[in-house]
N, CA, C and O atoms as a DFTB+ gen file, in Angstrom:
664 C
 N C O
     1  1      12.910    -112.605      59.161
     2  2      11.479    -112.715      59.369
     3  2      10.903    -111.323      59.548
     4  3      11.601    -110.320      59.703
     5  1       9.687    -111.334      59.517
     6  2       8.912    -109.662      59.744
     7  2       7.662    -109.574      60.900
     8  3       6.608    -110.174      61.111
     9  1       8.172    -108.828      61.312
    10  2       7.315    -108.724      62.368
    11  2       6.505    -107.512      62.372
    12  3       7.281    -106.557      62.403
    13  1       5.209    -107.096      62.355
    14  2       4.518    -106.162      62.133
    15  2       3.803    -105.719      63.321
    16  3       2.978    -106.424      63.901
    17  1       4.083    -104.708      63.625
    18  2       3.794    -103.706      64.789
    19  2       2.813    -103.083      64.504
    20  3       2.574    -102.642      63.380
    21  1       1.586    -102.874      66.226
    22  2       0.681    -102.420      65.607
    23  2       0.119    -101.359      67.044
    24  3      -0.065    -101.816      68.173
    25  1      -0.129     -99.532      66.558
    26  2      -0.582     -99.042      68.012
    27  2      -2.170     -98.815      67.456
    28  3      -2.406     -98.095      66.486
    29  1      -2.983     -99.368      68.039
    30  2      -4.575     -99.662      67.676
    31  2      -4.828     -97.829      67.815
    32  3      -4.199     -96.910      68.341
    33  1      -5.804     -97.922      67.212
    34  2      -6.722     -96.750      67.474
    35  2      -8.092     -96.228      66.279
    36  3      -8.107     -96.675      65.133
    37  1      -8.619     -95.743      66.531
    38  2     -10.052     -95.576      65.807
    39  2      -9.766     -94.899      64.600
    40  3      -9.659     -95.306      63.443
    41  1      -9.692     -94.073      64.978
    42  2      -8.992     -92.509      64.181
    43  2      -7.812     -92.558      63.227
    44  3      -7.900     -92.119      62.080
    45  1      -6.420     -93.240      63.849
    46  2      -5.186     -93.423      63.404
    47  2      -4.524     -94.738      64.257
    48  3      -4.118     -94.794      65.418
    49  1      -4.576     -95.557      63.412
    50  2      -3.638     -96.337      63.507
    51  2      -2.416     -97.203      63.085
    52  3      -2.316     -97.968      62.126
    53  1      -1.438     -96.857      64.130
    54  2      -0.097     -96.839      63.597
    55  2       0.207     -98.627      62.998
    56  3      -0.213     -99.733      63.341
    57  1       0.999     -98.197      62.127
    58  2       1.956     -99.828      61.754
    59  2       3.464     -99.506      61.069
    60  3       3.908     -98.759      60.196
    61  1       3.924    -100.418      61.900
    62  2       5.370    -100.734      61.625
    63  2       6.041    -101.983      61.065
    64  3       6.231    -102.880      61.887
    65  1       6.468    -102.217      59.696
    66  2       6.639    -103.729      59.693
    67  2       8.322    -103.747      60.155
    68  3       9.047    -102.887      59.654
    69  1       8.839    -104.630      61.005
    70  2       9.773    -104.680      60.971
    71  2      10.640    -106.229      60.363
    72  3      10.273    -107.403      60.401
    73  1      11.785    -105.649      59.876
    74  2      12.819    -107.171      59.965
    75  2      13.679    -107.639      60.533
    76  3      14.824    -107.185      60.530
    77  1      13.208    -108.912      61.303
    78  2      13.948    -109.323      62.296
    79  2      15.270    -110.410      62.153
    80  3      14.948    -111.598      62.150
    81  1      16.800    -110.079      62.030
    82  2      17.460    -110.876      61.645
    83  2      18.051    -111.090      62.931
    84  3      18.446    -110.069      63.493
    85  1      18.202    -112.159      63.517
    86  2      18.712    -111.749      65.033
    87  2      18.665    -110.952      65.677
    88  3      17.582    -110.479      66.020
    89  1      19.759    -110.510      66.074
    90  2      19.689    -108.755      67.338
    91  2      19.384    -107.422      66.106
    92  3      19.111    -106.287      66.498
    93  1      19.498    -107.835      64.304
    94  2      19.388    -106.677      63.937
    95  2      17.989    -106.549      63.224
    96  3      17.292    -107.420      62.702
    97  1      17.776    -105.077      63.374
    98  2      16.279    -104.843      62.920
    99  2      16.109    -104.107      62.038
   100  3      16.739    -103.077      62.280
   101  1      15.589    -104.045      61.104
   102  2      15.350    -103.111      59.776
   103  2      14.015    -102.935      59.846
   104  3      13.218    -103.824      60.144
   105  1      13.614    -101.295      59.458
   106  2      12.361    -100.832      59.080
   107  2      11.698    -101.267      57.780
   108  3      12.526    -101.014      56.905
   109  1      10.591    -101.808      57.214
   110  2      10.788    -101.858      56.002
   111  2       9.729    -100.838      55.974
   112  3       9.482    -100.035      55.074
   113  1       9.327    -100.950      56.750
   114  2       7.659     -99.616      56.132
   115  2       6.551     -99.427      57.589
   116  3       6.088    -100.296      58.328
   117  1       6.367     -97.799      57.609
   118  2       5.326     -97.506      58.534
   119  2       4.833     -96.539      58.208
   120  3       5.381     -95.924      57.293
   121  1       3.363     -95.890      58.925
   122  2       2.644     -95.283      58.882
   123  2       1.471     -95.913      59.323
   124  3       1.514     -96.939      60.002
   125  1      -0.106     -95.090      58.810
   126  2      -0.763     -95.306      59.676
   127  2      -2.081     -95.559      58.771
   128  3      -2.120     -95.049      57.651
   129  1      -3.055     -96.267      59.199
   130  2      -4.332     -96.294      58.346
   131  2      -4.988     -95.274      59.022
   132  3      -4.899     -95.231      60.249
   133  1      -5.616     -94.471      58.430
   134  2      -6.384     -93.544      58.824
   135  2      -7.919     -93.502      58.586
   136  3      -8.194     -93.892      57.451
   137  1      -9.156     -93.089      59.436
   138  2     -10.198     -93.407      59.553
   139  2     -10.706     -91.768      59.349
   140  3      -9.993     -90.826      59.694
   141  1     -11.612     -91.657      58.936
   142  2     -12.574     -90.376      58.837
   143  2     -14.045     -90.503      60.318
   144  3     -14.901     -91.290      60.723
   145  1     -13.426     -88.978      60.640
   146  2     -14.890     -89.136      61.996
   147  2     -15.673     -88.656      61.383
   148  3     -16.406     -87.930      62.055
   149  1     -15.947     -88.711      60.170
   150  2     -17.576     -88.422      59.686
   151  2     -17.865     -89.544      59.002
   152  3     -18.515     -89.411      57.965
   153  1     -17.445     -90.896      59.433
   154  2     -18.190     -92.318      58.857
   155  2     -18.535     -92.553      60.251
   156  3     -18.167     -92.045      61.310
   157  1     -19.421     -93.556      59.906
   158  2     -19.766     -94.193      60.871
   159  2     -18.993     -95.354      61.896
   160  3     -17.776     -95.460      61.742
   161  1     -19.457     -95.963      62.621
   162  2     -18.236     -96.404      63.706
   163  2     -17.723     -97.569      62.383
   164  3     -16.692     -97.751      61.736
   165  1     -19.244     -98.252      62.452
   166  2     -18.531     -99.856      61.633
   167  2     -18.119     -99.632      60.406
   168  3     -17.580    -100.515      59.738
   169  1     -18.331     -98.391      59.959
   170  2     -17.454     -98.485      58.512
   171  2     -15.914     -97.549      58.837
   172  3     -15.632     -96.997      57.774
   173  1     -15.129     -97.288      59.640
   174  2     -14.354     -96.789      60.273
   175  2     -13.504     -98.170      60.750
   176  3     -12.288     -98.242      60.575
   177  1     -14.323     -99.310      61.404
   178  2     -13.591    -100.329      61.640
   179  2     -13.582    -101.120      60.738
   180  3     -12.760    -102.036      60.770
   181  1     -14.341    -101.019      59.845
   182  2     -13.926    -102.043      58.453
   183  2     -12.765    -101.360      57.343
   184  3     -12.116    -102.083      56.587
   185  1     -12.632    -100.021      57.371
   186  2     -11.561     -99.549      57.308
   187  2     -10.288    -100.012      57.784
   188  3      -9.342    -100.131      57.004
   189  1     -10.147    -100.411      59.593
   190  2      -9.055    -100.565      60.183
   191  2      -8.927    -102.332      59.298
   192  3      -8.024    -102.882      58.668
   193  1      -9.977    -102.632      59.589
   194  2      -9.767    -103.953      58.749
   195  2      -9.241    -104.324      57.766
   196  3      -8.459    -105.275      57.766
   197  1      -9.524    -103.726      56.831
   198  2      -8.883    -103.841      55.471
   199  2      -7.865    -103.201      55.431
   200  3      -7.158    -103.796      54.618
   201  1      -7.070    -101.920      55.992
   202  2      -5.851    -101.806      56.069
   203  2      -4.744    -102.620      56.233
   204  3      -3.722    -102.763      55.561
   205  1      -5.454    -103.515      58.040
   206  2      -4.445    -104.410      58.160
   207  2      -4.524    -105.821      57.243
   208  3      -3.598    -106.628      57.163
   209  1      -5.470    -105.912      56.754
   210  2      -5.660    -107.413      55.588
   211  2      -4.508    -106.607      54.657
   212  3      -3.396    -107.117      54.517
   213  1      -4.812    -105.438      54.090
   214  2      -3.272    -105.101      53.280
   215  2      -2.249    -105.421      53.533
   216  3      -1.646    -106.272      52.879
   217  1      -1.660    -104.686      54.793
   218  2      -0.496    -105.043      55.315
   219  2      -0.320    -105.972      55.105
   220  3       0.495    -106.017      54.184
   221  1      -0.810    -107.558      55.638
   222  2      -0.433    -108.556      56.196
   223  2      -0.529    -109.313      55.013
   224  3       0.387    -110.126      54.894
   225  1      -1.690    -109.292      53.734
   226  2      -1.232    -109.854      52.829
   227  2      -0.029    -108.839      51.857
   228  3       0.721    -109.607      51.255
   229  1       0.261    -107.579      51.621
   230  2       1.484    -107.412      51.198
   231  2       2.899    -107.959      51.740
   232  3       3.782    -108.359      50.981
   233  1       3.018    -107.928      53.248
   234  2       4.381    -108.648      53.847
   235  2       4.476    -109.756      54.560
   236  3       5.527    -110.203      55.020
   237  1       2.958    -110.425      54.722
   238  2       2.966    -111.746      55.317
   239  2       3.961    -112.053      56.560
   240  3       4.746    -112.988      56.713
   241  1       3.693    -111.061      57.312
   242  2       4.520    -111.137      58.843
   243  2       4.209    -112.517      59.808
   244  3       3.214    -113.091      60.251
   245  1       5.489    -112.659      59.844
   246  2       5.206    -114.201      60.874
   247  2       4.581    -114.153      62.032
   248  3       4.015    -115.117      62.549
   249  1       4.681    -112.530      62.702
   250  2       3.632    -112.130      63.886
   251  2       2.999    -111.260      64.067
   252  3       2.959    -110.926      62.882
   253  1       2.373    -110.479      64.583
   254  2       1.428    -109.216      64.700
   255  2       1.657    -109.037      66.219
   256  3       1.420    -109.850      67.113
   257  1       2.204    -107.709      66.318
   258  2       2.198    -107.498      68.061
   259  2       1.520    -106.188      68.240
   260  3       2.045    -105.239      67.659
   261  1       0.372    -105.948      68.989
   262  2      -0.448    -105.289      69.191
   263  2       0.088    -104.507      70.364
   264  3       0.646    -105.249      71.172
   265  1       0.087    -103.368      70.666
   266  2       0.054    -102.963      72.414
   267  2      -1.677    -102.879      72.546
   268  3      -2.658    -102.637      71.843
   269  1      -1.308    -103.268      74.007
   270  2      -2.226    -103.272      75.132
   271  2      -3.145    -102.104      75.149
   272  3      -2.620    -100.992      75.192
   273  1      -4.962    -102.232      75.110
   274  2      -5.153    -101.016      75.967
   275  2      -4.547    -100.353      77.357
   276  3      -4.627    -101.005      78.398
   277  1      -4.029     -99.239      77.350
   278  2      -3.912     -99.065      79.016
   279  2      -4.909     -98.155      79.700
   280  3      -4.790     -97.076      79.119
   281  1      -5.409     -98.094      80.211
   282  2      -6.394     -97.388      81.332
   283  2      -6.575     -96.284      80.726
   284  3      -5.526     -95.667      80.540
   285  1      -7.933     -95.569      80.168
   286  2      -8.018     -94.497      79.976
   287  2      -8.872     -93.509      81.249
   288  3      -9.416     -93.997      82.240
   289  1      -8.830     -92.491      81.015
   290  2      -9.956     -91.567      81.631
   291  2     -11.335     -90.850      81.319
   292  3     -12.298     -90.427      81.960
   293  1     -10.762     -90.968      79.465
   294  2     -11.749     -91.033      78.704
   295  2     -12.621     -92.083      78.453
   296  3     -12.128     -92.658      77.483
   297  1     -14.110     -92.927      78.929
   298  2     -14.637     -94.095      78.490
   299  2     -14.779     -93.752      76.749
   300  3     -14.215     -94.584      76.038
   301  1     -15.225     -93.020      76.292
   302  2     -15.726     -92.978      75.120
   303  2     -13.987     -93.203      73.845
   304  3     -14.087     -93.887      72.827
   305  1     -13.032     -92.710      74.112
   306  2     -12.154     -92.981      73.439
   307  2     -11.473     -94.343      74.058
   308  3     -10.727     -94.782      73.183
   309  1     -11.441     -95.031      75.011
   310  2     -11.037     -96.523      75.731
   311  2     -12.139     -97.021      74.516
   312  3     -11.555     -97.432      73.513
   313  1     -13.062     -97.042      74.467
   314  2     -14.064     -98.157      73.857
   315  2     -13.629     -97.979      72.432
   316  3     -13.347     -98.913      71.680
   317  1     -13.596     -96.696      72.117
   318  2     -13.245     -96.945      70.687
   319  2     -11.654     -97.115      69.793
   320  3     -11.459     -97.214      68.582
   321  1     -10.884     -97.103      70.702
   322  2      -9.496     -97.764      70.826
   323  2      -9.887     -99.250      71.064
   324  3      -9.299     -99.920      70.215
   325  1     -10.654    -100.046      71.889
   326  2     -11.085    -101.176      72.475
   327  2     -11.655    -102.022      71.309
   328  3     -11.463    -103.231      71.179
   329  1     -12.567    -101.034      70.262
   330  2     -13.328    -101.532      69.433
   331  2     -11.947    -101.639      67.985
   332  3     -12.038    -102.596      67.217
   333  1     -11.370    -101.122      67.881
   334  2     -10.325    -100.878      66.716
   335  2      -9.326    -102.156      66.823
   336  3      -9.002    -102.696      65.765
   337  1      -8.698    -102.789      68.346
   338  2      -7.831    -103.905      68.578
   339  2      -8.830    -105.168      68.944
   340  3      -8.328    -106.224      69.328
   341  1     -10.136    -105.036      68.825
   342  2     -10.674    -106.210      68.276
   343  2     -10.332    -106.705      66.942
   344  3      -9.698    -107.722      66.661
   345  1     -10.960    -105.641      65.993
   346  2     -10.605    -105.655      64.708
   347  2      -9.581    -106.490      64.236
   348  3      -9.597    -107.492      63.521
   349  1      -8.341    -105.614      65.005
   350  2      -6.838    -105.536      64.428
   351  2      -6.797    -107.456      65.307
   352  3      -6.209    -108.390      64.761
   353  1      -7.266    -107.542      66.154
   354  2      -7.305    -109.243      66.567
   355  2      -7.638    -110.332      65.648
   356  3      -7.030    -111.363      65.360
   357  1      -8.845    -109.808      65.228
   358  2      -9.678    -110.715      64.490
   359  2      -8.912    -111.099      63.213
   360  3      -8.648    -112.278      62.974
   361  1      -8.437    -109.745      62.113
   362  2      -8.021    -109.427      60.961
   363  2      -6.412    -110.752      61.393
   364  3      -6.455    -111.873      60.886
   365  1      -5.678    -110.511      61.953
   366  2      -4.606    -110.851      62.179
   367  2      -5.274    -112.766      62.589
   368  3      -5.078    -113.754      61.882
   369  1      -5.804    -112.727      63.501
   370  2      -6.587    -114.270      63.739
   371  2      -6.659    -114.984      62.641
   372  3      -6.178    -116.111      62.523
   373  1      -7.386    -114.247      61.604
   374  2      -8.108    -115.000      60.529
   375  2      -7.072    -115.489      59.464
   376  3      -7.026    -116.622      58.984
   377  1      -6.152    -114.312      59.146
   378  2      -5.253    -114.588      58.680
   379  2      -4.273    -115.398      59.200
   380  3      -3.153    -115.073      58.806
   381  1      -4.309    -116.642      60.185
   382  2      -3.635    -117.729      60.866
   383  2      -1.998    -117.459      61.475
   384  3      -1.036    -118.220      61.575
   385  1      -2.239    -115.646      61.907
   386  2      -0.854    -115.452      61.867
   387  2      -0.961    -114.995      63.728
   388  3      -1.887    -114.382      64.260
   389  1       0.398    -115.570      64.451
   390  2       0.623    -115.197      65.638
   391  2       0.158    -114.239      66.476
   392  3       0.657    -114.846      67.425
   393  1      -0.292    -113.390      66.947
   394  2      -0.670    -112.349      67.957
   395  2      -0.249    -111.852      69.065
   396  3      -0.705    -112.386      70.076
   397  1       0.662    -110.779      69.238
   398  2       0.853    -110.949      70.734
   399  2       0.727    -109.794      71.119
   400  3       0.914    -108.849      70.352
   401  1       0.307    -109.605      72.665
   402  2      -0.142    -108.535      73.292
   403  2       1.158    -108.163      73.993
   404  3       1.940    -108.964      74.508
   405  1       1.354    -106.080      73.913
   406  2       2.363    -105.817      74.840
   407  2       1.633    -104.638      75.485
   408  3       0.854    -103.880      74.906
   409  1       2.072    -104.587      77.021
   410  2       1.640    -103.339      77.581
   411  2       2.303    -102.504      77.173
   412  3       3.274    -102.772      76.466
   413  1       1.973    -101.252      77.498
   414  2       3.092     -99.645      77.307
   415  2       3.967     -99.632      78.206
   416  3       4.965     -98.916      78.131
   417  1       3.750    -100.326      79.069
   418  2       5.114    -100.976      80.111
   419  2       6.031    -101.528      79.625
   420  3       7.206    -101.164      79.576
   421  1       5.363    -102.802      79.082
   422  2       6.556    -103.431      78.549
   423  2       7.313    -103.196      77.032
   424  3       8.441    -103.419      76.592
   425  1       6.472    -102.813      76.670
   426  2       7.070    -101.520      75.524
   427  2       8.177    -100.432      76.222
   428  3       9.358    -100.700      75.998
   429  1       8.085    -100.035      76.495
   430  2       9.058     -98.813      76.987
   431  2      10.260     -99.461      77.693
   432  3      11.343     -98.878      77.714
   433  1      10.072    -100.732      78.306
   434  2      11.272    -101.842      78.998
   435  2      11.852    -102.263      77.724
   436  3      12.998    -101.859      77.526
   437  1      11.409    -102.861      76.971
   438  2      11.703    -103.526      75.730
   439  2      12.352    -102.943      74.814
   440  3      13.027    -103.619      74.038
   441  1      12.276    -101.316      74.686
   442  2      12.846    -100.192      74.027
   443  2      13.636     -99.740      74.844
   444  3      14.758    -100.227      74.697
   445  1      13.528     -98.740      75.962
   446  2      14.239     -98.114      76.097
   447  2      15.213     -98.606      77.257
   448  3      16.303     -98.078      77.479
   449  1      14.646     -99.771      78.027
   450  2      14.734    -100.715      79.476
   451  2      14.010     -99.751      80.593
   452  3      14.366    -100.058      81.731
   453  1      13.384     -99.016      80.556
   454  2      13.224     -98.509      81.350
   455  2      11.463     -98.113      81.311
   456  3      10.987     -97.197      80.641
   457  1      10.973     -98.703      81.871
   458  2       9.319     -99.056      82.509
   459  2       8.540     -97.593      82.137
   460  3       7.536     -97.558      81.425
   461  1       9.166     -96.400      82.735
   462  2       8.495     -94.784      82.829
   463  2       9.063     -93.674      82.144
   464  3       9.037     -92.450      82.276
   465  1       9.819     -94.865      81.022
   466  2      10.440     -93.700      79.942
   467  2       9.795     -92.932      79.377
   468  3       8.597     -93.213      79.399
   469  1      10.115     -91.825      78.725
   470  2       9.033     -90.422      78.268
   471  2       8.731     -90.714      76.661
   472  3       9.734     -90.959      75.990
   473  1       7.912     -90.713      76.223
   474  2       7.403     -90.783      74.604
   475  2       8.596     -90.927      73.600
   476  3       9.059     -91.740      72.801
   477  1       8.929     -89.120      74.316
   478  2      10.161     -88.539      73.491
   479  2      11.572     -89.880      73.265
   480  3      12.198     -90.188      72.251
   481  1      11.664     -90.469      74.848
   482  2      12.680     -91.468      75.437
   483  2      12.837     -92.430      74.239
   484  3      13.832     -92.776      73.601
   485  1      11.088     -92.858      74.110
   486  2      11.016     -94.282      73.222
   487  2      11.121     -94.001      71.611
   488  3      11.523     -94.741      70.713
   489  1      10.636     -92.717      71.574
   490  2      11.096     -92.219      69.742
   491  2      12.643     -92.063      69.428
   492  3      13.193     -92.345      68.364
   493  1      13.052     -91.709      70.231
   494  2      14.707     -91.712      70.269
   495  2      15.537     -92.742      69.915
   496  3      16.338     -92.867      68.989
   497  1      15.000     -93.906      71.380
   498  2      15.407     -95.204      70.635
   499  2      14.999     -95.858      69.378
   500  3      15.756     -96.685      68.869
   501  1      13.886     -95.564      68.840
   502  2      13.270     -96.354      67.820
   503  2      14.524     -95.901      66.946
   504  3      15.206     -96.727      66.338
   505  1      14.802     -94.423      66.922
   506  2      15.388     -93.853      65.815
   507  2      16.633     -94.659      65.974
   508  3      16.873     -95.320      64.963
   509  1      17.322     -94.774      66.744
   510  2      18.807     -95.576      67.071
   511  2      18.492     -96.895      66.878
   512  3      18.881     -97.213      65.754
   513  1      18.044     -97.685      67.365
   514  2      18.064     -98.611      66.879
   515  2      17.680     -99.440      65.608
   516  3      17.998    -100.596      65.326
   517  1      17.115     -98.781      65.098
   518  2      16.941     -98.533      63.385
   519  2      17.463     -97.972      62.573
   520  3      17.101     -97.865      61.401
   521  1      18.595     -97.434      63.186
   522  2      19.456     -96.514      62.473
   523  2      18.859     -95.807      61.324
   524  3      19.152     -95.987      60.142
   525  1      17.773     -94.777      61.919
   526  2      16.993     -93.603      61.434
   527  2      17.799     -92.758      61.152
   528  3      19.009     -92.850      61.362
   529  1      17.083     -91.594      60.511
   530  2      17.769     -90.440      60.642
   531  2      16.882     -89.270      60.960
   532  3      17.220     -88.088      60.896
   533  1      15.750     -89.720      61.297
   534  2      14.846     -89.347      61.848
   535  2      14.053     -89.810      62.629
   536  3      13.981     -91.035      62.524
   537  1      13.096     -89.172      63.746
   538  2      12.086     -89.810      64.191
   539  2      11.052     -90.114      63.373
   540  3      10.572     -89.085      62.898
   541  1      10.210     -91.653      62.812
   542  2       9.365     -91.289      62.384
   543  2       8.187     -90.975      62.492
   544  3       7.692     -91.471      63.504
   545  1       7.717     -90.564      62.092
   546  2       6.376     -89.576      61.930
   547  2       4.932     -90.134      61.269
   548  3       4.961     -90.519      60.100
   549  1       3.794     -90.172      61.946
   550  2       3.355     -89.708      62.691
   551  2       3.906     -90.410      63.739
   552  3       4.675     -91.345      63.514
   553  1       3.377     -89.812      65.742
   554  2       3.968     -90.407      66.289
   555  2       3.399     -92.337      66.662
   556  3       3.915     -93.346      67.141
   557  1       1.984     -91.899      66.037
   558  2       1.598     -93.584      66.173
   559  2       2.608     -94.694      65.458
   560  3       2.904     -95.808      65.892
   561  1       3.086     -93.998      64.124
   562  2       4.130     -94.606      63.224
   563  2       5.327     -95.198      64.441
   564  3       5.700     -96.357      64.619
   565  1       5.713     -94.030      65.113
   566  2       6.503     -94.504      65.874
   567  2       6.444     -95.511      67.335
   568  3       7.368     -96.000      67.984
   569  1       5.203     -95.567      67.497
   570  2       4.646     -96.191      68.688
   571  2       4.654     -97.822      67.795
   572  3       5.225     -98.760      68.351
   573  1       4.304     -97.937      67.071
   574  2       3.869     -99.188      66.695
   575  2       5.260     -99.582      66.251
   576  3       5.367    -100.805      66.335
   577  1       6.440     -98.970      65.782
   578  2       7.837     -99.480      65.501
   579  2       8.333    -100.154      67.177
   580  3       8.876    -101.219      67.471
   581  1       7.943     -99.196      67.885
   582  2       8.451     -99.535      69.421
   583  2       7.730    -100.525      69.687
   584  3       8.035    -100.987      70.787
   585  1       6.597    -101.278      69.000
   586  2       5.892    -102.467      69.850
   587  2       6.227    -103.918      69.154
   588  3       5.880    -105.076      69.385
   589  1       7.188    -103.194      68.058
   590  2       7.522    -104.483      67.049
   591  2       8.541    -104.491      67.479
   592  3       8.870    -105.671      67.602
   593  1       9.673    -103.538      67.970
   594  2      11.011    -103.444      68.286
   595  2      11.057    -104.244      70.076
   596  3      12.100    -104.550      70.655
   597  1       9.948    -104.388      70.514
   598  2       9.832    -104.686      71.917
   599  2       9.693    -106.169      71.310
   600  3      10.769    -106.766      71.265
   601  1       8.786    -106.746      70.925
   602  2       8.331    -108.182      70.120
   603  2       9.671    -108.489      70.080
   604  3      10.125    -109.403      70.769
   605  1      10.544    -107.633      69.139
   606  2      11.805    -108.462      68.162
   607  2      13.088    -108.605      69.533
   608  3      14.084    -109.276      69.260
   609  1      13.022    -108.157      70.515
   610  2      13.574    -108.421      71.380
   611  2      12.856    -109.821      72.350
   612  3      13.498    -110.701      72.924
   613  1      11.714    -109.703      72.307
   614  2      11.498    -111.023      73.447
   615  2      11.584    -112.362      72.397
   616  3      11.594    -113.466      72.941
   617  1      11.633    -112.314      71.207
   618  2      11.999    -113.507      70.279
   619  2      12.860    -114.517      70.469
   620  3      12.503    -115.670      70.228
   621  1      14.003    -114.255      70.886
   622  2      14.663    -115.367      71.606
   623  2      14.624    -115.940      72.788
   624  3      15.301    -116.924      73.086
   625  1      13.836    -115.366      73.530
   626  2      13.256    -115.903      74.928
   627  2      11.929    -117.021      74.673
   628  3      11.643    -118.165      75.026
   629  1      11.472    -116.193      74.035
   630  2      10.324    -117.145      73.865
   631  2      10.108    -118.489      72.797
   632  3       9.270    -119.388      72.867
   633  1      11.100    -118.285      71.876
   634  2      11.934    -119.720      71.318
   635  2      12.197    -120.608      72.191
   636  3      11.688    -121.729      72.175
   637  1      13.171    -120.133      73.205
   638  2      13.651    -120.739      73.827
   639  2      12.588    -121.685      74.502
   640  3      12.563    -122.915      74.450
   641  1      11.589    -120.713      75.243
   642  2      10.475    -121.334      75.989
   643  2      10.039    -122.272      75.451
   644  3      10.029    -123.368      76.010
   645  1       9.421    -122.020      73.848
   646  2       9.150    -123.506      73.314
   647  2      10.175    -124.298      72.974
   648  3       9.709    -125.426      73.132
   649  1      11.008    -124.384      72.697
   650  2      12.250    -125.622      72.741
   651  2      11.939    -126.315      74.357
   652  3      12.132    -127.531      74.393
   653  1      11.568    -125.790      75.435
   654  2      11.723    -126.304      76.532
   655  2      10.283    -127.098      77.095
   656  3      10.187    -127.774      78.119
   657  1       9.163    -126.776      76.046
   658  2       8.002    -127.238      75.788
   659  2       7.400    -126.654      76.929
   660  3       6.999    -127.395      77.826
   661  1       7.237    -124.945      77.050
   662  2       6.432    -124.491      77.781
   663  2       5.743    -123.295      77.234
   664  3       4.878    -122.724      77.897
């Protein structure tokens, strides 16, 4: 199955499709849609839009896992990160495909097990457990592999959950 990873953002945003065969995971493709700051906001997010309508109709992923806003300090870049994973909600919604939200918490547990691992920590693993030979690049590329690689780990838990009808 494929699971497509996604780190929101205005400017650049990352995607990772991954393949999920049990415990093993294959990259099939990442990088990032990229937005120009000399358009305007809504044609910048109809950009993010139609990127991910690409994606999702080229590999038809059984889920879309988004990370979480986390707390910025900046309001003006929170909103427009805020405004980009609407998008990436909606686009993924419409297309009748799964959604799931992960914090950068549970991203970094999910990757590396460890809650306050360092960037560097979680690019490392991406690379190992994908048996990279590199980190990939950009690092959103790699953020959004880590949010599909976090997804492709809670997959059998949450099977489970529905087999148990909860």
């Amino acid at each position: 199955m494929l699971v497509l990873g996604i780190d929101p953002g205005m400017a650049t945003t990352g995607f990772g499709v991954l393949e999920v065969e049990g415990q093993d995971y294959k990259a099939i493709d990442f990088g990032c849609i990229r937005t120009s700051p000399r358009l305007e906001v809504t044609q910048r997010l109809v950009q993010v839009y139609q990127g991910l309508q690409n994606l999702i109709d080229t590999y038809s992923p059984v889920s879309v896992a988004v990370e979480e806003l986390f707390f910025n300090k900046n309001v003006k870049t929170a909103m427009a990160v805020g405004q980009a994973r609407g998008v990436i909600l909606v686009a993924a919604a419409l297309k009748g495909i799964d959604v799931v939200e992960y914090t950068p918490l549970q991203v970094k547990q999910g990757v590396v097990g460890y809650g306050r691992a360092s960037k560097r920590q979680v690019q490392e693993m991406v690379k190992i457990l994908l048996e990279l030979e590199v980190i990939p690049k950009p690092d959103d590329a790699a953020d959004a592999l880590a949010v599909a690689i976090c997804h492709a780990h809670a997959l059998p838990l949450m099977a489970h959950m529905q087999r148990l009808g909860r």
